[in-house]
C-alpha positions as CSV (number, residue, x, y, z in Angstrom):
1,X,49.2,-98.4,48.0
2,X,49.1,-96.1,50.7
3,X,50.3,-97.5,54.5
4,X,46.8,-97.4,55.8
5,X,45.1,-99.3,52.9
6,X,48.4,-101.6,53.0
7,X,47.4,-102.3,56.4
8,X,44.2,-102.7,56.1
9,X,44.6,-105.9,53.3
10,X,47.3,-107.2,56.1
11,X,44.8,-107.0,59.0
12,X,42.4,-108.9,56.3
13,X,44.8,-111.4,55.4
14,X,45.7,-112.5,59.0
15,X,41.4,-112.8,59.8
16,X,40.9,-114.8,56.7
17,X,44.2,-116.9,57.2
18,X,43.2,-117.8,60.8
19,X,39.6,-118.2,59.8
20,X,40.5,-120.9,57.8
21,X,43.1,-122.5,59.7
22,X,40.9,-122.2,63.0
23,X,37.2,-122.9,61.4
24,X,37.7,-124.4,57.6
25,X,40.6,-126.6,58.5
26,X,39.4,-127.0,62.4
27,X,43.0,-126.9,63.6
28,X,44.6,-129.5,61.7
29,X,47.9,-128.6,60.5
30,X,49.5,-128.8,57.1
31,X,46.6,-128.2,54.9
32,X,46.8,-126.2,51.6
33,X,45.6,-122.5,50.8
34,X,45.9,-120.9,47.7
35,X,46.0,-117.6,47.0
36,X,46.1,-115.3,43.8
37,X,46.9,-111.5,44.0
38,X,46.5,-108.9,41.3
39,X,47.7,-105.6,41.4
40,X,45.5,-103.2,39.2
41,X,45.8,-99.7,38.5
42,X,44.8,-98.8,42.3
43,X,43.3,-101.7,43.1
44,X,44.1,-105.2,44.8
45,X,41.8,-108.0,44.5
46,X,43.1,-111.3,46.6
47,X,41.4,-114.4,45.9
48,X,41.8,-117.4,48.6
49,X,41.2,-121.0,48.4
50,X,40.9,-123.5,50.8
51,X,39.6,-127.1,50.8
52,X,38.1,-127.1,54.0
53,X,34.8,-127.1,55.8
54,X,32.1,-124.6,54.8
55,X,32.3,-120.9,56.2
56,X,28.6,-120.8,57.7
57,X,29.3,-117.0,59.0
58,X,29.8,-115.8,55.0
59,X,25.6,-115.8,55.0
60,X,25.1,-113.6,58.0
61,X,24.4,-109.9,58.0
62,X,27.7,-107.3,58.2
63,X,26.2,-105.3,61.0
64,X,26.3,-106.6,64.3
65,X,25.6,-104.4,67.1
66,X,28.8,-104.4,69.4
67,X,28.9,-102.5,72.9
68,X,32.8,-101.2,73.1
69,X,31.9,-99.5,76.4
70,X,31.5,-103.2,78.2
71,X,34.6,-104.6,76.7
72,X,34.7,-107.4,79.3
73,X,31.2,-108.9,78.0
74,X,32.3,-109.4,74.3
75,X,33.0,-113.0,73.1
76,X,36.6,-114.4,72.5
77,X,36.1,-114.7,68.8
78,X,33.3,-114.6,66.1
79,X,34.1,-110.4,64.7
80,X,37.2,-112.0,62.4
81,X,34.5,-112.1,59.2
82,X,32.7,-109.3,60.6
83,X,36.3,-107.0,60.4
84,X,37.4,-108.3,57.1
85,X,34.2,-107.0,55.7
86,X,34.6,-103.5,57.5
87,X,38.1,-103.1,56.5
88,X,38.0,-103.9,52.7
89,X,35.9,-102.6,49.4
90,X,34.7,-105.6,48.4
91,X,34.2,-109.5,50.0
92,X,32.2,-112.2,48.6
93,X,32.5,-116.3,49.5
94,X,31.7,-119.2,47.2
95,X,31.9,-122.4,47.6
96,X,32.1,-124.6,44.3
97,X,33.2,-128.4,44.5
98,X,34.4,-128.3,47.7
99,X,36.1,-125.5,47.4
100,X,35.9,-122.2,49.6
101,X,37.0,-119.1,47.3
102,X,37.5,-115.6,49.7
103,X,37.2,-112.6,47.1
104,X,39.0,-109.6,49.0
105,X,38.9,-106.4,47.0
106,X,40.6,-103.0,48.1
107,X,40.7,-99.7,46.4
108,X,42.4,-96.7,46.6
């Protein structure tokens, strides 16, 4: 995989990792998250498990309209969905049983 795709799944890892920790889990330490890589021909697709509480922000739109000029004015949080989407090929949530699956696909 080249360096900037490689970076690209990190900087996608680390939002959906904190997402989960921060939002699904709300904080509370020492919960479980699964995860299943496969390495294609060109291709990563991560999946990511977690038991916690639904991920509300899966159903909004991808654009958002940001003003980078007027950094000051932007919220603390909220883009971490928002980048995960910009920076990989393919995302999709579920949630079956209870269960919140992150589909993360990256191409090169």
């Amino acid at each position: 995989m080249p360096p900037a795709e490689a970076i690209h799944v990190r900087i996608a890892m680390v939002e959906a990792l904190n997402n989960i920790a921060e939002h699904a889990y709300q904080g509370i330490p020492n919960q479980d998250i699964e995860l299943k890589f496969v390495l294609e021909t060109r291709m990563l697709t991560l999946e990511i498990y977690d038991w916690g509480a639904i991920n509300p922000k899966a159903a909004q739109p991808k654009d958002i309209s940001i003003d980078a000029s007027a950094p000051a004015a932007l919220p603390e949080g909220g883009f971490g969905y928002h980048i995960i989407q910009d920076v990989m090929d393919q995302v999709c949530y579920s949630r079956t049983n209870n269960k919140n699956k992150l589909l993360l696909v990256k191409k090169w």
